[in-house]
Structures are given as C-alpha cells and as structure tokens.
N, C-alpha and C positions, 0 to 999 in steps of 0.2 A: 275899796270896793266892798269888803265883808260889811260894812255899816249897813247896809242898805238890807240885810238877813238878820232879822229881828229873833236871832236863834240865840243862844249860848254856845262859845267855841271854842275847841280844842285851845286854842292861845290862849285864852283868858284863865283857864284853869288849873289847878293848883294841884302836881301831881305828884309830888316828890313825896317818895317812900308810901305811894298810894297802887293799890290792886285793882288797876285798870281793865274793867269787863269791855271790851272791843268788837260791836257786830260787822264784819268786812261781808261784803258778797263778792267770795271765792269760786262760784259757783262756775266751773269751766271743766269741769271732769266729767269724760266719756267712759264711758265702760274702764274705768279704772286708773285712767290716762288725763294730761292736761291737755285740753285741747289746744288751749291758746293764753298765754301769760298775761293778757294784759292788762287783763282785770285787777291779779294779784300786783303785778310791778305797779298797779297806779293806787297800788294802797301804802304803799312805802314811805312816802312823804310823812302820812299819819302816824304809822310806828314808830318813823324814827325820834318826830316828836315825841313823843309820848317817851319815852324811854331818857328823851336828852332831857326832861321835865323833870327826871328820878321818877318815874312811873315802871309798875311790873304791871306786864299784860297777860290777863286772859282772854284769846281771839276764839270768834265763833264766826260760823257761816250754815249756810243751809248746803247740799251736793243735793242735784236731781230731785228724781220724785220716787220717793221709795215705798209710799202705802200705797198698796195693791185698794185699786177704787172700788171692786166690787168688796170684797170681805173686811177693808179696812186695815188690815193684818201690815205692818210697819216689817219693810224689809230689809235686814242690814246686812255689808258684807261688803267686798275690796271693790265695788262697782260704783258704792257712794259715801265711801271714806274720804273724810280727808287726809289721810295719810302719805297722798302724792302733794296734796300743800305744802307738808311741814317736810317732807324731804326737798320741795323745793327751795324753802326757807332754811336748810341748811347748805344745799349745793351753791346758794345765790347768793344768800350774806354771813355763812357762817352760825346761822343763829338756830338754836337746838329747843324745840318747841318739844316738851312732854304731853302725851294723850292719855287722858286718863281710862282704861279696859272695862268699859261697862258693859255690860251685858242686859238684850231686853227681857225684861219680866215675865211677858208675854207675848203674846202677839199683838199686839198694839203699840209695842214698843219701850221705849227706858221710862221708868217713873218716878224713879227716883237720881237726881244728881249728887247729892247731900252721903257720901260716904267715905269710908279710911281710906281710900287711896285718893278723893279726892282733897279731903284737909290734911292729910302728908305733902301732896305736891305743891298743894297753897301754902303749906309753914316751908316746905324749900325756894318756893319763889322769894316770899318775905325773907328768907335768909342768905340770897343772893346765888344757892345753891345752882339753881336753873334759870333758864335765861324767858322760859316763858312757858304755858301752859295752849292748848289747844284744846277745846272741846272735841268730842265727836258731832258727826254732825246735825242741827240741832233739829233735823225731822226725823232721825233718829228718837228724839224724844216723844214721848206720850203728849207732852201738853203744846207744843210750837204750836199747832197749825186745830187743835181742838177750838170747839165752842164754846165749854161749860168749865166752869170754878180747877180742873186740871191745868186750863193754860197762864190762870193767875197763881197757882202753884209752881209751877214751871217757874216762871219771871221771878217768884221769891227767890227758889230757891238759887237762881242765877246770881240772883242781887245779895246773897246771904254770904258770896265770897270776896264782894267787890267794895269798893270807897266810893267809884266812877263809875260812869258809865261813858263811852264814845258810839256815837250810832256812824259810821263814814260809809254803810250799803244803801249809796241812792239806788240800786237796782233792784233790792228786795224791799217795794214797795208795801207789800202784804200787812196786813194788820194781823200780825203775828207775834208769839210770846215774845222773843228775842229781840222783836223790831219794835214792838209797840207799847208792851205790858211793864220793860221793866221802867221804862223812864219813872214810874209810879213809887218808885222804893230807891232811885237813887238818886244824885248827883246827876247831871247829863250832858252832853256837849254835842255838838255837830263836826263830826273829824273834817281832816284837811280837803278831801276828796269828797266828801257830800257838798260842803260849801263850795268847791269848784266847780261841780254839776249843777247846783244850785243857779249860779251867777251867770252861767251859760246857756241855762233854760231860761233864763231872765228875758235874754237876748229875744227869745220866742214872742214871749207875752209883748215886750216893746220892741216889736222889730225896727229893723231899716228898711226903705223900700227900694228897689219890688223885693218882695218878697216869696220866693218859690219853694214848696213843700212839695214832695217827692216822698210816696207812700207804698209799699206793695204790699201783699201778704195774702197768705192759700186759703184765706175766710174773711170775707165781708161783714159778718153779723159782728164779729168780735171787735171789728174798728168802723163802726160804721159812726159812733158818738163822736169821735175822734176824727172822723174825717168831716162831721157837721163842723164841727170847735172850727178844726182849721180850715175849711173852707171861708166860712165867715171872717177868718183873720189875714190870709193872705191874698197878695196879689195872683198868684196861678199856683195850681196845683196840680199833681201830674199823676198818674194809677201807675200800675204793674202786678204782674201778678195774676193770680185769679181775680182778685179785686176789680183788676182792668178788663179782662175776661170776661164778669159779670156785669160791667159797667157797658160794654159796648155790646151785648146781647140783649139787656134792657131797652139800650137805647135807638140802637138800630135793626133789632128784630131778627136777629139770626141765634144759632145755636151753637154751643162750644160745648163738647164731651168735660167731663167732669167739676161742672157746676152746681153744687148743690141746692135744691128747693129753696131754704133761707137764703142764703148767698144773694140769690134772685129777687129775692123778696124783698133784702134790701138794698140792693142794685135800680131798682123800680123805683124805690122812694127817695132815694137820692138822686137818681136821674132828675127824677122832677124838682129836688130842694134845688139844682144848678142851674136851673130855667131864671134864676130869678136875676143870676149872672154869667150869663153864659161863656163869657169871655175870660171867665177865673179857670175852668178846666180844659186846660191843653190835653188834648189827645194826641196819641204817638201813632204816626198813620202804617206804620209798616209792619205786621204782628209774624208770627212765627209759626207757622201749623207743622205738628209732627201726628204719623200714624201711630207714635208708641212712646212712651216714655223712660224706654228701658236706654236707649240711646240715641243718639243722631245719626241717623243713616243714611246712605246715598239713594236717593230715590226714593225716601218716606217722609219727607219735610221739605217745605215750602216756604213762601213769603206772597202772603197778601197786602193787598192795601184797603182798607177796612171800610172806603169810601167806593169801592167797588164788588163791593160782596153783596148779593142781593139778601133783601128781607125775607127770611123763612128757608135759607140757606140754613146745611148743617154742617158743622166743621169737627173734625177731631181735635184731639190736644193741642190748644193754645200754648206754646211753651216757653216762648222770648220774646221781646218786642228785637225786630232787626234794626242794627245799628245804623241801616240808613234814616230809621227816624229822628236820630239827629246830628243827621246833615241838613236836615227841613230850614227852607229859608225863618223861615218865622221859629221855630223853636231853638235854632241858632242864639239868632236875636235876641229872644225873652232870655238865656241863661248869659250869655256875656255880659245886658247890661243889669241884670239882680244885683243885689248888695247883700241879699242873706239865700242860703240855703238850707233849708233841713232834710237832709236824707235821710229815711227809715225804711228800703227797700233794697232789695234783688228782684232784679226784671225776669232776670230766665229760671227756667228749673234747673239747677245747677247736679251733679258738676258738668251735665253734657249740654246745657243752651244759656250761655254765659256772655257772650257777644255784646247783647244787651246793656248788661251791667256796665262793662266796660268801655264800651262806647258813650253812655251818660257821664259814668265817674271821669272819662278824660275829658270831654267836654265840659264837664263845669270847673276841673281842675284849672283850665285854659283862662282862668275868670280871677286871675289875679289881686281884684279890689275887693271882691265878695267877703265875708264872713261865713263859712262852711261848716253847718253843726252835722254829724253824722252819730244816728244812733246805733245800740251796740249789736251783740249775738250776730247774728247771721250776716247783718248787712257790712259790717268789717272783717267779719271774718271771709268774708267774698272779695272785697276789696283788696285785704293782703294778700290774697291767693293769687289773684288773676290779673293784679295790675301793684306786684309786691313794690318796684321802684317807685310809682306815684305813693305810694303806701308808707316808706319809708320816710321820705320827702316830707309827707302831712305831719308824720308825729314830731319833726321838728318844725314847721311852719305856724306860725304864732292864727293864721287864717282860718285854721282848722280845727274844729274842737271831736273829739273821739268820746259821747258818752259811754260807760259800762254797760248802762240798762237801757236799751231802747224800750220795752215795756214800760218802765219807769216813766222816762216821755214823752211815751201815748198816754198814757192816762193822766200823768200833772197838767198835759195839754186839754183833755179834755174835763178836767175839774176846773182848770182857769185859772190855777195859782199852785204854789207848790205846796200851799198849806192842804189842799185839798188831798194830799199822800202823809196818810195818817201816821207812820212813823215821824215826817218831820212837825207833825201836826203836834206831839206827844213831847217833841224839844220845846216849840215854841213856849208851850203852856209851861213849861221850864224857864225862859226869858219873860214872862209876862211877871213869875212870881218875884 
C-alpha cells in the first residue's frame, strides 16, 4: 500500500548511529495534564523503529497556544510543557527522554537553541549515555510559528544537531518551522503514522459508495471550503452543531440564539450551493432546544421537529440533535447500507446534551460492512467518553480508522490531495529529488 505515497519513508532509511530530529504532534495537554494518550501511544510504531534502525532521537511537538495574540509576548510554564510527555514515556516504556532548561530571551520567546547544555546532551545521546532528547515545546520558540528570516533560523538551527529528519505529525498541518522549514537542510522521511493517516485519507479522495460525511462544529465560516469540497464528493452528508443551527435558520427562516452574523452568512450561501443536489444533505428532524447552556434541566429543554417550526419563529439554544432522529425511517436506511463513513463531529454541547452523539455513533456502529474514518480532538474524545465499549471495540476493528488530527482532514480534504498540507508537500519535494 505505501507505493502509492510518492513521499520518502521511514523504512527505506538509513538510521543507524544516525541523530534522528523527530516532529510527533503530542499536542493533548490541558492545563498541565494529558488529556488523552492516544495521540502519543499512536506514535510508538515510529520510535520504535527508528531506534531498532540504530537511530538516536531528538522528538519535538508543538503544547497549546501559548503567544498571548494581542502583545505577542510567548508564554512558558508547566501549562504548555511537555514534561507530562516524557514522563509518560518513562511510566509507559521505560524510556528516559532528557529536556534541555532553556529559558525565553524575551518576551517573544527562545531564540536561540544552539547552546552547552544542548551539545552536551547531544555528545551523551551519540555516546549511548541517554536514551533520547526531547525539546521543549517548539512554540516556545521565537521562530516556529513567525513570518520573517527568525523561522528559517529556527529550522537551521534544528537541523544543526540532526543527520535525519522524520516528520510522523499529520495533525500539525501548519506551515511551520518544525513542520515545514527544516526538510530544506536535511535528509527527510514520512514516519510510520503520517503514512498511516495518509492511506486513510486516501480512502476520502477514492471513496466507496455511498458515501456519508458527517460534519459538526460551533463556526460555519471556518469549514464552510470544506464542506463545498465534500459536498461535491459524497453521496449524503449530515450537519450538527451550530453549523446545522445555521444551516436550518438560513433555510427555513426561523432564529436560534447564538448564531453568529457570518456563520449566517455562510449558512445562506451554502443553502443555496445544496439546491443544486438537494438529496446529498440529510437533515436530522428532531433538534434539541435548551433555555441555558449551563445544564439540562427539567422543564428548560425541549425537542422540536424542524419541519413544524414556523418561519420567523425564535428559538433559544439549539444544543443536540435528539436521538430520535435516527430512528428516522430514511436516515436508518441511507447509514446501514453506506460503505464509507467520515465523521468529524459532536452533535450535542457536551458534557450535558450528548444523546445525539451517541445515538449517531451507535447507529452507524451497527453498519458492519462500512469502512469508518473518524477524525480526531473532540469528536473521539466524545466517543470514548459516552460510548467507552463501542470505543474500545473500534481500536481493535480493522473497519475503523481513528485519525490524530481531525483539522488535518478538513483541510487535506478541502485542498484535494494531501499534497495540498504543506508539510507533506516539503517530503514530497524530498522523493522527487
């Protein structure tokens, strides 16, 4: 199956007694804490290669968002360290990742990487002293996420301790130092896990049919490209969310408290791009009104059916679609006999209107023959939550694919090809030479 990834890969290259710079997207720490491992456990395949290759790894990842957007000012501290990484990587495989103590410059953050504590810890990897190195994390630095001649600084001086390079974060898409800059100065591969996500978003581009996409998310404007792309590519496709909130206030004329000006605006023009197939967008008829979003209360939430709301009606918090909308004879129908799925949604506002969610994810579960891609962040980590045994179930089921980055698959989906995410764009140009 890798033939068909016109990248450079991890197997094919030559690691032994080589200083493997390694971009993972770790990125699952909350205020200090791992949210959810499974980001990290699905990069293990990668290391281990690498390591059984005779390779020493230097790993990096991006934590959070730490520049403060109005001043710019780069904020470090145990809230965006990766230092609950490397102690997981010691609790889990034994293996003792060293962080090298830098400290920002400024307030804009580290400028420099290139110092005695870092070529001490790099002559003990090369001398088998330690078992690996771990950056801090890399928007810590002054040049990851800049615009100007800093961020190709940056990527040298990354590239100044390395032989290799392994890019295996399909979720940090971003055309960023770490992701994008250094392939320019080194050696380069596509780790074990980018190519996995790779061959699975494939599945997208050449589906099976029907084909049913399943999309949700609290801003229209941000996925609105991405829901042209796949609309045009699948057989039906389903909303949640605000997105479906905005979608069914456009089109049937009524009002839902907390829908933004744009939201609407591109709610209007997508209404109208779906006239052209009206039968590609299943509506879920049964929606979920709450007077508050603070909880689900007895007596302040409700269930409509959207096809008896009058036009110029006003409604409060839209907050789940109810799980009687799929019991719907016809929405039944279209998910049992699909042969692909993409999920990239949560229907309800979680954690108090979840019904939704789970009444979809059992229902398509039920669908035996399908191929099931689910993307990552929120919409898995809902799924383990609320329906842990189906959950359990999928990571061994060969049906089900779990990506890292859902972001990652909105936008390879709405560029058209995975070349179109400019990190793997940056290997390619690496297999062409």
């Amino acid at each position: 199956m890798t033939e068909k990834l016109k990248l450079p890969l991890l197997q094919n290259a030559d690691l032994k007694n080589k200083i493997v710079l390694v971009r993972f997207d770790h990125n699952v720490i909350k205020k200090g804490k791992i949210q959810d491992s499974f980001r990290i456990d699905s990069t293990f395949a990668t290391l281990f290669r690498i390591i059984a290759k005779g390779g020493k790894p230097i790993l990096m990842t991006h934590i959070g968002r730490p520049k403060d957007k109005k001043n710019g000012q780069i904020i470090t501290g145990s809230e965006t360290s990766v230092q609950p990484v490397i102690n997981y990587f010691k609790n889990k495989l034994q293996i003792d990742f060293m962080c090298p103590d830098l400290k920002p410059d400024d307030m804009y953050g580290i400028k420099n990487l290139q110092c005695n504590e870092m070529d001490n810890l790099v002559k003990d990897l090369k001398a088998g002293k330690i078992d690996g190195i771990y950056l801090p994390n890399t928007r810590w630095f002054a040049g990851e996420e800049a615009k100007d001649e800093s961020a190709d600084n940056f990527a040298k001086q990354l590239s100044s301790y390395a032989d290799v390079y392994v890019n295996d974060a399909f979720g940090s898409w971003q055309a960023h130092a770490s992701t994008f800059l250094v392939p320019k100065y080194l050696p380069s591969c596509a780790g074990l896990l980018m190519q996995k996500e790779l061959l699975n978003l494939d599945m997208i581009y050449q589906p099976q049919r029907p084909f049913v996409a399943i999309v949700a998310g609290a801003k229209f404007d941000t996925k609105i490209d991405t829901l042209y792309a796949l609309f045009d590519k699948v057989d039906y496709l389903v909303l949640g969310g605000v997105i479906y909130n905005a979608y069914l206030s456009a089109k049937y004329g009524f009002s839902i408290k907390g829908i933004a000006p744009e939201d609407m605006k591109c709610a209007e023009q997508f209404v109208s791009y779906t006239k052209k197939h009206p039968e590609k967008l299943i509506e879920l008829p049964y929606i979920v009104e709450s007077d508050t979003m603070e909880g689900k209360f007895e007596g302040q939430s409700r269930i409509h059916n959207i096809h008896n709301i009058k036009s110029g009606s006003e409604l409060n918090f839209v907050l789940d679609v109810a799980p009687a909308s799929f019991d719907d004879q016809h929405i039944v129908e279209i998910f049992n006999n699909a042969k692909l799925f993409f999920v990239n949604a949560v229907m309800g506002y979680t954690p108090y209107f979840y019904e939704g969610t789970v009444a979809m994810n059992t229902l398509i579960d039920k669908n035996k023959n399908a191929r099931k891609l689910f993307g990552g962040g929120d919409t898995l980590q809902d799924f383990k939550t609320f329906l842990p045994g189906i959950y359990l179930n999928a990571i061994d089921d060969t049906s089900y694919y779990m990506f890292t980055g859902g972001g990652a698959v909105l936008n390879a989906i709405q560029q058209g090809s995975y070349l179109g995410l400019k990190p793997v764009a940056a290997l390619a140009e690496k297999y062409q030479k």
